[in-house]
Backbone and ligand atoms as CSV (ligand in chain L), in Angstrom:
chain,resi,resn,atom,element,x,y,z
A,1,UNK,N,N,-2.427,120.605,-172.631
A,1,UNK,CA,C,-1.664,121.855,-172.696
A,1,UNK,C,C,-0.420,121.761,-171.804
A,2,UNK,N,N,0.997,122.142,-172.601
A,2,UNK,CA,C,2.050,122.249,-171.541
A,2,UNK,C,C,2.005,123.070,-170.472
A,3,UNK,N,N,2.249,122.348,-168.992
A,3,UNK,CA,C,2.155,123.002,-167.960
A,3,UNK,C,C,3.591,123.893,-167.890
A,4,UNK,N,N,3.368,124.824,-167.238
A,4,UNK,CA,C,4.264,126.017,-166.420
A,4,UNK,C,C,4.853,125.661,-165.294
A,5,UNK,N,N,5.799,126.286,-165.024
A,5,UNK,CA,C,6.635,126.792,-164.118
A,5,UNK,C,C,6.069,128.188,-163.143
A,6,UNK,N,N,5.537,128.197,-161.866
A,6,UNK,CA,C,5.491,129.204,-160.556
A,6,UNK,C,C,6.474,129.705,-159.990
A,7,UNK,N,N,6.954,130.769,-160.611
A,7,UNK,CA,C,8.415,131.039,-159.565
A,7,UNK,C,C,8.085,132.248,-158.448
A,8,UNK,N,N,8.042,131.884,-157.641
A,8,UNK,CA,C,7.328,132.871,-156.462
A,8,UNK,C,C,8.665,133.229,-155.267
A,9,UNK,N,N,9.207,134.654,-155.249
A,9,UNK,CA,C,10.475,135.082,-154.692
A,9,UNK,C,C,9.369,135.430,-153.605
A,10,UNK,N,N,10.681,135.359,-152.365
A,10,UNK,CA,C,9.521,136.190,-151.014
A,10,UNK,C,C,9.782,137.410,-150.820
A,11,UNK,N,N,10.702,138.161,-151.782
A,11,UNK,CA,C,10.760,139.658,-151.568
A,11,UNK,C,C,10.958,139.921,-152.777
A,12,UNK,N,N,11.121,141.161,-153.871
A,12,UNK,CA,C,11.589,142.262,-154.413
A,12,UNK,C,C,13.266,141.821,-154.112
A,13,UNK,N,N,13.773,142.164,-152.877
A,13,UNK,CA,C,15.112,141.515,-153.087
A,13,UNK,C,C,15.777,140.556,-153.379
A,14,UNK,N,N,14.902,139.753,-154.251
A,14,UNK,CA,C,15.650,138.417,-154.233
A,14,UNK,C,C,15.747,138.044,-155.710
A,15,UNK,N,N,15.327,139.602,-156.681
A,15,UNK,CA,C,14.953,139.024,-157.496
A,15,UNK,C,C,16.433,138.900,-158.496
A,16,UNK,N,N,17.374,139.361,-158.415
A,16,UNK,CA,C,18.495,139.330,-159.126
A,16,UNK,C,C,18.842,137.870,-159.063
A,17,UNK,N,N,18.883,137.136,-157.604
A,17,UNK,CA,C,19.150,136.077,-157.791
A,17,UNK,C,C,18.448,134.925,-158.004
A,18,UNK,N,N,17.260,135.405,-158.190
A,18,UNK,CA,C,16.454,134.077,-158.878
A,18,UNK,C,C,16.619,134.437,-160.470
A,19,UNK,N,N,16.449,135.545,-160.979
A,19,UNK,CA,C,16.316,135.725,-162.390
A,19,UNK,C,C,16.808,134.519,-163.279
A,20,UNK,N,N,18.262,133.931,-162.775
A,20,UNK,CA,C,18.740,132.971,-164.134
A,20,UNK,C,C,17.409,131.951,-163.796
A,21,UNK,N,N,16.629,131.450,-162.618
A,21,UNK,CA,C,16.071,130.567,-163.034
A,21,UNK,C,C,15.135,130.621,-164.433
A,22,UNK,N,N,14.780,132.311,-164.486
A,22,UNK,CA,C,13.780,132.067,-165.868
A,22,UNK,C,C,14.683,132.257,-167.103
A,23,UNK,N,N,15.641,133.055,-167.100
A,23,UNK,CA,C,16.616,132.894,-168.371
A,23,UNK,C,C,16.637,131.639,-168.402
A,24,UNK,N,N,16.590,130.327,-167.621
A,24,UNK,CA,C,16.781,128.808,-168.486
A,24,UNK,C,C,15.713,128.384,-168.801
A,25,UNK,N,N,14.541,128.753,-168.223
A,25,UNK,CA,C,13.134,128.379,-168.879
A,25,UNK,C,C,12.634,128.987,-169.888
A,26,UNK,N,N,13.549,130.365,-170.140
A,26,UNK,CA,C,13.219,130.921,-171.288
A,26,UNK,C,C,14.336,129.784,-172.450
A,27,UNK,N,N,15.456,129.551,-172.193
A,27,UNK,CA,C,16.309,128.747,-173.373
A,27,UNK,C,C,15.359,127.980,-173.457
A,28,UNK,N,N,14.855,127.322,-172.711
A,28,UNK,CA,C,14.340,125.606,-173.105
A,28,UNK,C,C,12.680,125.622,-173.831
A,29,UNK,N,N,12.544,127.116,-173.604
A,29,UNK,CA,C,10.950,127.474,-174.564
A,29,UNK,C,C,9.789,126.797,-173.356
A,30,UNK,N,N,10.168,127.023,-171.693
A,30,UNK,CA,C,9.212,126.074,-170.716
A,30,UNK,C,C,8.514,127.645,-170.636
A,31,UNK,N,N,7.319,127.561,-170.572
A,31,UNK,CA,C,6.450,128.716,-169.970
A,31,UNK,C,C,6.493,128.863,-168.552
A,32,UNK,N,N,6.367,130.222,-167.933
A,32,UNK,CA,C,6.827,130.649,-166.623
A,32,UNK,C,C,5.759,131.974,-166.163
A,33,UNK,N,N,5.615,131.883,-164.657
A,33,UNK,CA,C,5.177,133.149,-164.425
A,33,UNK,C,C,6.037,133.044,-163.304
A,34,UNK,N,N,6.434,135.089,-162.727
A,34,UNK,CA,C,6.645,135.268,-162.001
A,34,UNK,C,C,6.265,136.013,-160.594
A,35,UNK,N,N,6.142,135.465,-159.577
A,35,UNK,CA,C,5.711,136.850,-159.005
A,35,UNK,C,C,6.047,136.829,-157.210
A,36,UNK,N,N,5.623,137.475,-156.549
A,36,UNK,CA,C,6.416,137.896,-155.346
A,36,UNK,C,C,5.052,137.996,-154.170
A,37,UNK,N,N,5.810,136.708,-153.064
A,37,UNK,CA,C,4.292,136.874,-152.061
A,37,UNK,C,C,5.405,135.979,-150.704
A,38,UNK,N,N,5.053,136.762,-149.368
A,38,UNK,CA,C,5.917,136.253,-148.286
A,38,UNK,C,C,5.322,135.490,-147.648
A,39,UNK,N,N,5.678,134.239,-147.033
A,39,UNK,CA,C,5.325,133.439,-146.034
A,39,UNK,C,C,4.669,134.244,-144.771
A,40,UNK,N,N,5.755,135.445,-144.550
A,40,UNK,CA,C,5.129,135.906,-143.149
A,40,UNK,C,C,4.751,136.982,-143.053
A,41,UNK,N,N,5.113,137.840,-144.442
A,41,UNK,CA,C,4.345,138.969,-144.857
A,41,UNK,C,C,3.063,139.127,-145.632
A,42,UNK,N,N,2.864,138.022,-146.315
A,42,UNK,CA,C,1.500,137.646,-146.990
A,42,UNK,C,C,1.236,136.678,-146.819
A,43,UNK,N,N,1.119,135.926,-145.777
A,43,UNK,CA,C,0.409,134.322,-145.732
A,43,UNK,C,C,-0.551,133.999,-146.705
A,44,UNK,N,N,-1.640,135.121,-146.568
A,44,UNK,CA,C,-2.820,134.179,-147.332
A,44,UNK,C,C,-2.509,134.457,-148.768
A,45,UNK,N,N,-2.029,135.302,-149.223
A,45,UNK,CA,C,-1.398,135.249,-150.576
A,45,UNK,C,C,-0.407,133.978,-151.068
A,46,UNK,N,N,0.107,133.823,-150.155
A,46,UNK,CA,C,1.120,132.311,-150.324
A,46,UNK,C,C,0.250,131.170,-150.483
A,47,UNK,N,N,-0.874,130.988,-149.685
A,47,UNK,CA,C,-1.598,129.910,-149.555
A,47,UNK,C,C,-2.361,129.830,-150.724
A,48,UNK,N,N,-2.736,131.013,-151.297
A,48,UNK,CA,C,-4.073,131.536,-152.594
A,48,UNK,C,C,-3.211,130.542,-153.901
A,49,UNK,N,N,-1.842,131.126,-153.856
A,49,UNK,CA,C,-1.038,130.790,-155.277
A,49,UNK,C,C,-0.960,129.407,-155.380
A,50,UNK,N,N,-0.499,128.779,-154.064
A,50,UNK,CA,C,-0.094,127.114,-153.886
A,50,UNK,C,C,-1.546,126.657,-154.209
A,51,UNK,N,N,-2.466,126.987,-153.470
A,51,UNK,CA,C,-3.707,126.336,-153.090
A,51,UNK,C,C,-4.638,125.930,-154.760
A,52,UNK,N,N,-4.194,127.277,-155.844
A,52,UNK,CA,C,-4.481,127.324,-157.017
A,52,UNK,C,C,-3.754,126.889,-158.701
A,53,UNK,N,N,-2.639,126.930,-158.137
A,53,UNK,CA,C,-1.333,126.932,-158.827
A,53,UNK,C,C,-1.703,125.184,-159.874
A,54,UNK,N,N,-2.020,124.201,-159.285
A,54,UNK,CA,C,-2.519,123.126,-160.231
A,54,UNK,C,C,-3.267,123.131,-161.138
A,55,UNK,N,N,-4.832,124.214,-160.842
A,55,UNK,CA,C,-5.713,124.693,-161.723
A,55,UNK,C,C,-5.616,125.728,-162.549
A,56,UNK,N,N,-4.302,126.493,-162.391
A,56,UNK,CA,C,-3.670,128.007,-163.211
A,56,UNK,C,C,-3.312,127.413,-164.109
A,57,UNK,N,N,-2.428,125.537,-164.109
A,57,UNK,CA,C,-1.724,125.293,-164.970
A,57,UNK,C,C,-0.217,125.172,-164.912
A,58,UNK,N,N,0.063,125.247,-163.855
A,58,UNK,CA,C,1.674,125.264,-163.212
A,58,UNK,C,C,1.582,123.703,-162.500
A,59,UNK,N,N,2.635,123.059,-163.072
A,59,UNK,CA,C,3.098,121.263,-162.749
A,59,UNK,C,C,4.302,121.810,-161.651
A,60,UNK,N,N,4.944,122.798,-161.463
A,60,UNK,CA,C,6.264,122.503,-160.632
A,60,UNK,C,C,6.572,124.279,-159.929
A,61,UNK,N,N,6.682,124.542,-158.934
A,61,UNK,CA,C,6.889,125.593,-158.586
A,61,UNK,C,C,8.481,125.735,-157.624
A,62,UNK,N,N,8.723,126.895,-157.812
A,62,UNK,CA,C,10.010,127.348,-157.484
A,62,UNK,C,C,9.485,128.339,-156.364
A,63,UNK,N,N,10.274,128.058,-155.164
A,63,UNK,CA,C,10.569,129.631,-154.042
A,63,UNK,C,C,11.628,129.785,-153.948
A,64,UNK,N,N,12.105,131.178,-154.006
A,64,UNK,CA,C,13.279,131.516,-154.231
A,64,UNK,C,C,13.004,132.545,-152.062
A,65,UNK,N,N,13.694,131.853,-151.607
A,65,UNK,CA,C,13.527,132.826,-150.365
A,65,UNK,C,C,15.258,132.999,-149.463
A,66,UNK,N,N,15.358,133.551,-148.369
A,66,UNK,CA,C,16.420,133.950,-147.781
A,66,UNK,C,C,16.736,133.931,-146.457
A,67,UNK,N,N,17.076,133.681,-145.629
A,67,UNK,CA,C,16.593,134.031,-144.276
A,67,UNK,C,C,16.043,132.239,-143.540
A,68,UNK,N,N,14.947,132.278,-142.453
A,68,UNK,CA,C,14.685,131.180,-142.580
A,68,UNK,C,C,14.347,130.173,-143.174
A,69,UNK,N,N,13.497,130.938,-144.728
A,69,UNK,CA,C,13.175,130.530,-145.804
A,69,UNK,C,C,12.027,129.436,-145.637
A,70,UNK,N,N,11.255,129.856,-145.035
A,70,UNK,CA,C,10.009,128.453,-144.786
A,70,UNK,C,C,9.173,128.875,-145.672
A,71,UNK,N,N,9.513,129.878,-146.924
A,71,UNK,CA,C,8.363,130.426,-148.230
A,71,UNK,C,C,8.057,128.636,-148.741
A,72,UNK,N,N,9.152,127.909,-149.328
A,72,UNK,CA,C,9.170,126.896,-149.662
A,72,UNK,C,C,7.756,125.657,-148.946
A,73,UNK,N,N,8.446,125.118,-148.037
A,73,UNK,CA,C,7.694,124.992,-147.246
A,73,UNK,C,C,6.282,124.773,-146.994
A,74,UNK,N,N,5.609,126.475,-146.667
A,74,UNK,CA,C,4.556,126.890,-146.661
A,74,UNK,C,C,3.480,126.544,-148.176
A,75,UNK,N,N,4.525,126.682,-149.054
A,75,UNK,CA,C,3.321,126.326,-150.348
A,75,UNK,C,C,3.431,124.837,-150.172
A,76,UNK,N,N,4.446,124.371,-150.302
A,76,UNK,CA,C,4.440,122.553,-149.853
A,76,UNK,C,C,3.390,122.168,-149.152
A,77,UNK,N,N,3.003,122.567,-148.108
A,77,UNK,CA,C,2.064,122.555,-147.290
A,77,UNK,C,C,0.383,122.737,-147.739
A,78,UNK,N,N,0.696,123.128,-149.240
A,78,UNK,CA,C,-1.109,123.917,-149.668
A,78,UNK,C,C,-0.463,123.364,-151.423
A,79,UNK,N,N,-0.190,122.376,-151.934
A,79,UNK,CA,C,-0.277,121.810,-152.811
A,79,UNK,C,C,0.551,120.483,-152.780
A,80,UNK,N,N,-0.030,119.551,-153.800
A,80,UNK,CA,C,0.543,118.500,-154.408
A,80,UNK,C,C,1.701,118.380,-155.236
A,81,UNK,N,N,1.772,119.359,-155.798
A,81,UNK,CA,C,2.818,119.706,-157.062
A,81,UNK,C,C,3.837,119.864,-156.650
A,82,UNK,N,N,5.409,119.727,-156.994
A,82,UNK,CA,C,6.230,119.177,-156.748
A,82,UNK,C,C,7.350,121.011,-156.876
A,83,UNK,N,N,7.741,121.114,-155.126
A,83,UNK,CA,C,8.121,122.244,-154.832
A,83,UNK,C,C,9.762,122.214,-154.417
A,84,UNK,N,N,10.161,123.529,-155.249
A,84,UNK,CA,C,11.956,123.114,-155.114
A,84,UNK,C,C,12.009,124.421,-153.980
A,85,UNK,N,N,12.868,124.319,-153.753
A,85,UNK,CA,C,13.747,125.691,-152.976
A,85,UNK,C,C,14.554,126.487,-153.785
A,86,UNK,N,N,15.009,127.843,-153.637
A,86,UNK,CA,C,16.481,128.335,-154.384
A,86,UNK,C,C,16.487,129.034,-153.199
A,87,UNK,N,N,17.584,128.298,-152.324
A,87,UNK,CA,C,18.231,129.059,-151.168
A,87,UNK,C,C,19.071,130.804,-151.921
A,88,UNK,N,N,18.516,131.919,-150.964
A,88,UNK,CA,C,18.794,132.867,-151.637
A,88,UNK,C,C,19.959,133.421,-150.426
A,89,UNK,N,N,21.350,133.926,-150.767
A,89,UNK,CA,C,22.267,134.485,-150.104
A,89,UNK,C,C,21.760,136.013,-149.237
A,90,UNK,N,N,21.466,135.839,-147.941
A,90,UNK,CA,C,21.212,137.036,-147.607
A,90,UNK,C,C,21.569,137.056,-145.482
A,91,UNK,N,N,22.022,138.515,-144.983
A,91,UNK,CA,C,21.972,138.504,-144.077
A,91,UNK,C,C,23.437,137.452,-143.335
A,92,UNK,N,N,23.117,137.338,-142.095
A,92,UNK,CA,C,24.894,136.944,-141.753
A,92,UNK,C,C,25.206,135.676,-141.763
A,93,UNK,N,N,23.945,135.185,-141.957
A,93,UNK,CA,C,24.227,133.382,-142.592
A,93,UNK,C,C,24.615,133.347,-143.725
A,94,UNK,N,N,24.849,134.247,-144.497
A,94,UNK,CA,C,25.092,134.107,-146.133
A,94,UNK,C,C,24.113,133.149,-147.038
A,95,UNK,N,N,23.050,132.345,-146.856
A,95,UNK,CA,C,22.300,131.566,-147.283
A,95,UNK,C,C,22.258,129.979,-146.167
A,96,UNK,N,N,23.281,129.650,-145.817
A,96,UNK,CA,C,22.676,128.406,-144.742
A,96,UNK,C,C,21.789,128.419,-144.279
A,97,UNK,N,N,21.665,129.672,-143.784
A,97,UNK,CA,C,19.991,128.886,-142.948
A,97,UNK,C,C,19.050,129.047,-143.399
A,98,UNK,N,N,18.899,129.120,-145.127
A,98,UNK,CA,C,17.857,129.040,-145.748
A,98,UNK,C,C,18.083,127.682,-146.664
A,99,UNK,N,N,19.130,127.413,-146.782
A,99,UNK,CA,C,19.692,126.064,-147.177
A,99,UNK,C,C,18.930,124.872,-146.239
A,100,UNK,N,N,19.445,124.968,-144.835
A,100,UNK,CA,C,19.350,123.920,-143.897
A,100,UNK,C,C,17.971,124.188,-144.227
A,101,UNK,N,N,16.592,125.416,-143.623
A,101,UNK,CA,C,15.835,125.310,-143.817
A,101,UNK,C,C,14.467,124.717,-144.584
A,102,UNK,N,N,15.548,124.612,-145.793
A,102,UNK,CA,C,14.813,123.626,-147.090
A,102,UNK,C,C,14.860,122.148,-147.315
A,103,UNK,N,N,16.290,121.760,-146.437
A,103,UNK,CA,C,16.483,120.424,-147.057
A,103,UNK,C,C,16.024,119.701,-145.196
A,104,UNK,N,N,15.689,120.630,-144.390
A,104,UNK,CA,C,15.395,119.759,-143.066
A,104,UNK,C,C,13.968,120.026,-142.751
A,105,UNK,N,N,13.382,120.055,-143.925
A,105,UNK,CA,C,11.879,119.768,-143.400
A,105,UNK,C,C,11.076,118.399,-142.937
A,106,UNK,N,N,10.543,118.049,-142.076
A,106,UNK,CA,C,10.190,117.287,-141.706
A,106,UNK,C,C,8.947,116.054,-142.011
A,107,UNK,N,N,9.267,114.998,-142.290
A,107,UNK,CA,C,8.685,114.212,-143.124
A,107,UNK,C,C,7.017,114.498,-142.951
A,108,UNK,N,N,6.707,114.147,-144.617
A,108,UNK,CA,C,5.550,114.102,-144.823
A,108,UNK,C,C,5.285,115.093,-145.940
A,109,UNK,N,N,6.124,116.192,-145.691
A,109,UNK,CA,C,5.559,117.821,-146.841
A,109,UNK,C,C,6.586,117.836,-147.382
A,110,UNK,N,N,6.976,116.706,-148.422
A,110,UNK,CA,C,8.952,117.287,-148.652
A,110,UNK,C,C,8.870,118.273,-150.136
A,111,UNK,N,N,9.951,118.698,-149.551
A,111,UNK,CA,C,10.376,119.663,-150.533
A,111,UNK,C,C,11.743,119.326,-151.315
A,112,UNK,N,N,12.042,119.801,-152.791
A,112,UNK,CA,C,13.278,119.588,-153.157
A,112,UNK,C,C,14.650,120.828,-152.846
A,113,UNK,N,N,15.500,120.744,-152.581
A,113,UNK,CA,C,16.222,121.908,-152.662
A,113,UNK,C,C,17.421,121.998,-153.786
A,114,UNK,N,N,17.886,123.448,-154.612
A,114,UNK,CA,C,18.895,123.797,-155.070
A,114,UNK,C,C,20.149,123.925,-153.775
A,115,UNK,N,N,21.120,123.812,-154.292
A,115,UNK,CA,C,22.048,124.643,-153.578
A,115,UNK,C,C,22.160,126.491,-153.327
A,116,UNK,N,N,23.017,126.792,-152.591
A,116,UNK,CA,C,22.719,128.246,-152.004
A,116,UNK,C,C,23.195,128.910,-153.473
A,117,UNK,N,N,22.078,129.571,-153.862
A,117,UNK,CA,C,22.408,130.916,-155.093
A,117,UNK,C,C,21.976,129.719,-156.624
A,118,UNK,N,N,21.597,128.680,-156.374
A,118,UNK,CA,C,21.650,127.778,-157.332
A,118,UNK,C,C,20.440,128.126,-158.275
A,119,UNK,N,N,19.429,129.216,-158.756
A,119,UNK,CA,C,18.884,129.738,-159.893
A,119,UNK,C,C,18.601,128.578,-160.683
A,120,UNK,N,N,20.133,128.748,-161.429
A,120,UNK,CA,C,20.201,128.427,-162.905
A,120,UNK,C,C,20.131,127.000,-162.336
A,121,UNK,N,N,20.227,125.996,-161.494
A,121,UNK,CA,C,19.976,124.834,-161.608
A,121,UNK,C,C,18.266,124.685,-160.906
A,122,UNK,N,N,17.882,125.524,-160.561
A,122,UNK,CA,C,16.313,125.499,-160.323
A,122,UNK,C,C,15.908,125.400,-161.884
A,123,UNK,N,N,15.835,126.040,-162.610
A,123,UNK,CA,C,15.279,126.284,-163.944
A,123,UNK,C,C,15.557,124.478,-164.398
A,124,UNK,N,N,16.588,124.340,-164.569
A,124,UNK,CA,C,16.730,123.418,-165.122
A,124,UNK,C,C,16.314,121.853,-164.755
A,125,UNK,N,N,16.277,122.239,-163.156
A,125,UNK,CA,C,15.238,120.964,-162.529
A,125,UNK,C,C,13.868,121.302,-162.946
A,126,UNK,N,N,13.395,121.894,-162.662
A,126,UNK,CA,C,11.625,122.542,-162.984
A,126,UNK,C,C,11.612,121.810,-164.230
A,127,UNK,N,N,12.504,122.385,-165.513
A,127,UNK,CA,C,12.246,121.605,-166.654
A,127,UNK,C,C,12.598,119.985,-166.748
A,128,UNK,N,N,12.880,119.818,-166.161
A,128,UNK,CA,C,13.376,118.235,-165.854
A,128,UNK,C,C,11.883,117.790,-165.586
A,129,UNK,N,N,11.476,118.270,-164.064
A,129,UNK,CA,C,10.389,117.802,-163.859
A,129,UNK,C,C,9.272,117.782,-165.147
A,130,UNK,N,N,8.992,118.909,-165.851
A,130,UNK,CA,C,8.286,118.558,-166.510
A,130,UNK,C,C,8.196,117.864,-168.022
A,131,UNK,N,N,9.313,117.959,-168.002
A,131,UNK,CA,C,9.905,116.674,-169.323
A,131,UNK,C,C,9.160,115.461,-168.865
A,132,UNK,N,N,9.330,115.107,-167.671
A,132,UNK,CA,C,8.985,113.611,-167.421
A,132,UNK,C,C,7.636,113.378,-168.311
A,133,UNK,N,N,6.822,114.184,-168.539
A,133,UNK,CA,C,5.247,113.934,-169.331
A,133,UNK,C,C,5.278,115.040,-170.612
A,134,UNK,N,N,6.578,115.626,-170.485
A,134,UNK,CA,C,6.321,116.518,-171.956
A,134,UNK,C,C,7.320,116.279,-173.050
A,135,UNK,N,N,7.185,115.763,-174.320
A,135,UNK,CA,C,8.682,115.022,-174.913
A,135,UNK,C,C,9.269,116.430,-175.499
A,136,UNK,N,N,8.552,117.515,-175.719
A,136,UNK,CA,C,9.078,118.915,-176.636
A,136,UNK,C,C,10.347,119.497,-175.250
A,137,UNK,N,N,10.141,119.264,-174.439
A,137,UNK,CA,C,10.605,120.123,-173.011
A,137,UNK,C,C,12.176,118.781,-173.090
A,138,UNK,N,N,11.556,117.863,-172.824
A,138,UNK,CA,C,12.712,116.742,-172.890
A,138,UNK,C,C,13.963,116.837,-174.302
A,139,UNK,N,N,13.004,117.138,-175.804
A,139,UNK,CA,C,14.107,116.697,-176.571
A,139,UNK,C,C,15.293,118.414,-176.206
A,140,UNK,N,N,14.091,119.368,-175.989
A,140,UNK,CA,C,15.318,120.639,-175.878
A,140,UNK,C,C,16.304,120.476,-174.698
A,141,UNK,N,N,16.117,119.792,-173.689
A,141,UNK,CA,C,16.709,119.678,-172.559
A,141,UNK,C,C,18.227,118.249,-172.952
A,142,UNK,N,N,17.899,117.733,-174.081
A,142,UNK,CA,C,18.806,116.524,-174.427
A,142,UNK,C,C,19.484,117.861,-176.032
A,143,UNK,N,N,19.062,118.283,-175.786
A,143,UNK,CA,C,19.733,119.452,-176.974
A,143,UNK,C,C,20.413,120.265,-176.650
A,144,UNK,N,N,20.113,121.051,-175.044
A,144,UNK,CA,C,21.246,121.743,-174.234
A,144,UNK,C,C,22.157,121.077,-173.874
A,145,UNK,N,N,22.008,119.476,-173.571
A,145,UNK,CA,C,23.138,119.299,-173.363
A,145,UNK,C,C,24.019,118.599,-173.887
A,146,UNK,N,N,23.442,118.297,-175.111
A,146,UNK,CA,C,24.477,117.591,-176.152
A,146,UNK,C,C,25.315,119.265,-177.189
A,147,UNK,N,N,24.802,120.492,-176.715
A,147,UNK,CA,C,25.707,121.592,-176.691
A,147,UNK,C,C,26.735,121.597,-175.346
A,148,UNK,N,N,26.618,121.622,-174.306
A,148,UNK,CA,C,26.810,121.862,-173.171
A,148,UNK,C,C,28.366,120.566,-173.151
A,149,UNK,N,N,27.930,119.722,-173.906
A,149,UNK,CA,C,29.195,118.204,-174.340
A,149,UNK,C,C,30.472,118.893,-174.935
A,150,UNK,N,N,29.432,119.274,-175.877
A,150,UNK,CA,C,30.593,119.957,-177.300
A,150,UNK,C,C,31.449,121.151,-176.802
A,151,UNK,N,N,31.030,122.157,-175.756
A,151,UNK,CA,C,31.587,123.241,-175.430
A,151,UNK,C,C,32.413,122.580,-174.456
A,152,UNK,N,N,32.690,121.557,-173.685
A,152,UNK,CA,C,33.661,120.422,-172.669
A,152,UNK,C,C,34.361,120.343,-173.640
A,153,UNK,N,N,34.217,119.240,-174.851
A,153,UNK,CA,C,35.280,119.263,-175.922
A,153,UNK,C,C,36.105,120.393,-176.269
A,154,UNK,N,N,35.432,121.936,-176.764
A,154,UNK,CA,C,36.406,122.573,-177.162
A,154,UNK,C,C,36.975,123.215,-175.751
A,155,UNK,N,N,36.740,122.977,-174.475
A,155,UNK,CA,C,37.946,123.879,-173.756
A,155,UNK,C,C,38.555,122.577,-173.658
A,156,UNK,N,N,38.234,121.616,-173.528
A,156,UNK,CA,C,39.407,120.496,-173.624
A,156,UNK,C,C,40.437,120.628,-174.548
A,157,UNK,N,N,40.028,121.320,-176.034
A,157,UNK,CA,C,40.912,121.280,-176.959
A,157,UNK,C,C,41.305,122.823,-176.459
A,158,UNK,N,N,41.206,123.267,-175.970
A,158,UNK,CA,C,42.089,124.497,-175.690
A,158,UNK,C,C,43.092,124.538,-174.503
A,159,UNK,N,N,42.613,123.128,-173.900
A,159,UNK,CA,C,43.483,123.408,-172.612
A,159,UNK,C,C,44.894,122.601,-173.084
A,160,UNK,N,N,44.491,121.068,-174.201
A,160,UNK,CA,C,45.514,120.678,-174.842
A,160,UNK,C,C,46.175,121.689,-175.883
A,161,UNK,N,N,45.657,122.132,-176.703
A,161,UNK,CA,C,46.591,123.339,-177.229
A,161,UNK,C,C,47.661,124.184,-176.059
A,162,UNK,N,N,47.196,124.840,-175.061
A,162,UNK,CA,C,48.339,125.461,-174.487
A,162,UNK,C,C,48.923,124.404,-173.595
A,163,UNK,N,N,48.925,122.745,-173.565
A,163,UNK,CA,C,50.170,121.896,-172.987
A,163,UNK,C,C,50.806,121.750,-174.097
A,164,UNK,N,N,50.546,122.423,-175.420
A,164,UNK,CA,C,51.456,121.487,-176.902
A,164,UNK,C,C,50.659,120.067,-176.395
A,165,UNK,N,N,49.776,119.433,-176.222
A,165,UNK,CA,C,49.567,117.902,-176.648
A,165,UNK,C,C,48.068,117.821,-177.749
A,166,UNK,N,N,48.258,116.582,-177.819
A,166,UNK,CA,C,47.157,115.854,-177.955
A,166,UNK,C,C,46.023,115.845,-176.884
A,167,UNK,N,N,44.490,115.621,-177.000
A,167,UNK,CA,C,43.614,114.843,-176.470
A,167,UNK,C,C,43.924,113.714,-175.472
A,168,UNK,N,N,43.500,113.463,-174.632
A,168,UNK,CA,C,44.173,111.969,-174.236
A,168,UNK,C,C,43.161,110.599,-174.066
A,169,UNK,N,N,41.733,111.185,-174.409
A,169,UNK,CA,C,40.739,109.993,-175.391
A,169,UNK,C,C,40.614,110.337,-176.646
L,1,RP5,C1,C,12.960,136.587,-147.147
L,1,RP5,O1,O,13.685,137.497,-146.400
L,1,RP5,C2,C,13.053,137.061,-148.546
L,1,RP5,O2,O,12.901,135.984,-149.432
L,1,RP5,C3,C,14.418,137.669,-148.638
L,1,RP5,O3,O,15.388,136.740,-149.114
L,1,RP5,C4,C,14.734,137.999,-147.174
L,1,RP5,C5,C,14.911,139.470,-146.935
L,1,RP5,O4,O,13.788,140.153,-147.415
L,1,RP5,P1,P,13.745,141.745,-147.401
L,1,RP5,O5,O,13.859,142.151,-145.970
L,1,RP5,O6,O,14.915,142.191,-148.253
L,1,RP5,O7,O,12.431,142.119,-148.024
L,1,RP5,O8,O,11.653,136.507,-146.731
């Protein structure tokens, strides 16, 4: 059975900016759940999801957090399965120190990170990851972006239309 996607935000506020991650798991037809549990406001809820999350059926999980952001982290810490970050913009760091937080964890529990506000490229790693063992997830993911080619071509041809030229391959 194709495995899922865990996207676990550490607040209610964060959810605007995680959302594109499931709008791309919804394009690519990857199954997803979502839901909301804090490192330091719900520990053992954090630990319950990670600790279970292999046997639910979820291959790759997403934390979308803000702040120090050790949500990431913390499930890293209580599974095997392969855990990204989506540094979320909040407070007077604007997202760095939930950035630094993700990508300076200390060997042994690693984690992957998006860039700050990076969603829509969480989704699209998650499905990456699970392409590697699913070919339906892979051929749609070689289908977005042999669209994603063609739409380069036509602003190319629009940007040569307003020089008056040609193409220049
Ligand atoms: C983090 O603290 C959350 O992920 C959120 O980004 C940030 C602020 O949370 P709230 O105070 O808005 O609930 O744990």
């Amino acid at each position: 059975m194709a495995r899922k996607v865990l996207i676990v935000m550490g607040s209610d506020s964060d959810f605007d900016q995680i959302t594109p991650a499931w709008k791309v798991l919804e394009s690519l037809g990857v199954a997803y759940e979502v839901t909301v549990a804090s490192a330091h406001r719900s520990p053992e809820r954090v630990v319950a999801l990670a600790r279970n999350a292999r046997e639910n059926g979820f291959g790759v999980i997403l934390a979308a957090a803000g702040g120090a952001a050790h949500l990431a982290g913390v499930i890293a810490a209580n599974t095997t399965l392969p855990v990204v970050a989506v540094p979320v913009v909040v407070g007077s760091l604007g997202g760095v120190d939930a950035l630094l937080s993700a990508v300076q964890m200390p060997g042994g529990v690693p984690i992957a990170s998006v860039g700050i506000g990076g969603a829509r490229n969480a989704g699209y790693f998650a499905a990456a990851i699970l392409a590697a063992s699913d070919a339906d997830v892979e051929a749609r993911i070689e289908s977005f972006r042999s669209e994603q080619a063609k739409n380069v071509e036509a602003q190319d041809g629009r940007v040569q239309a307003k020089l008056g030229k040609a193409g220049a391959a």
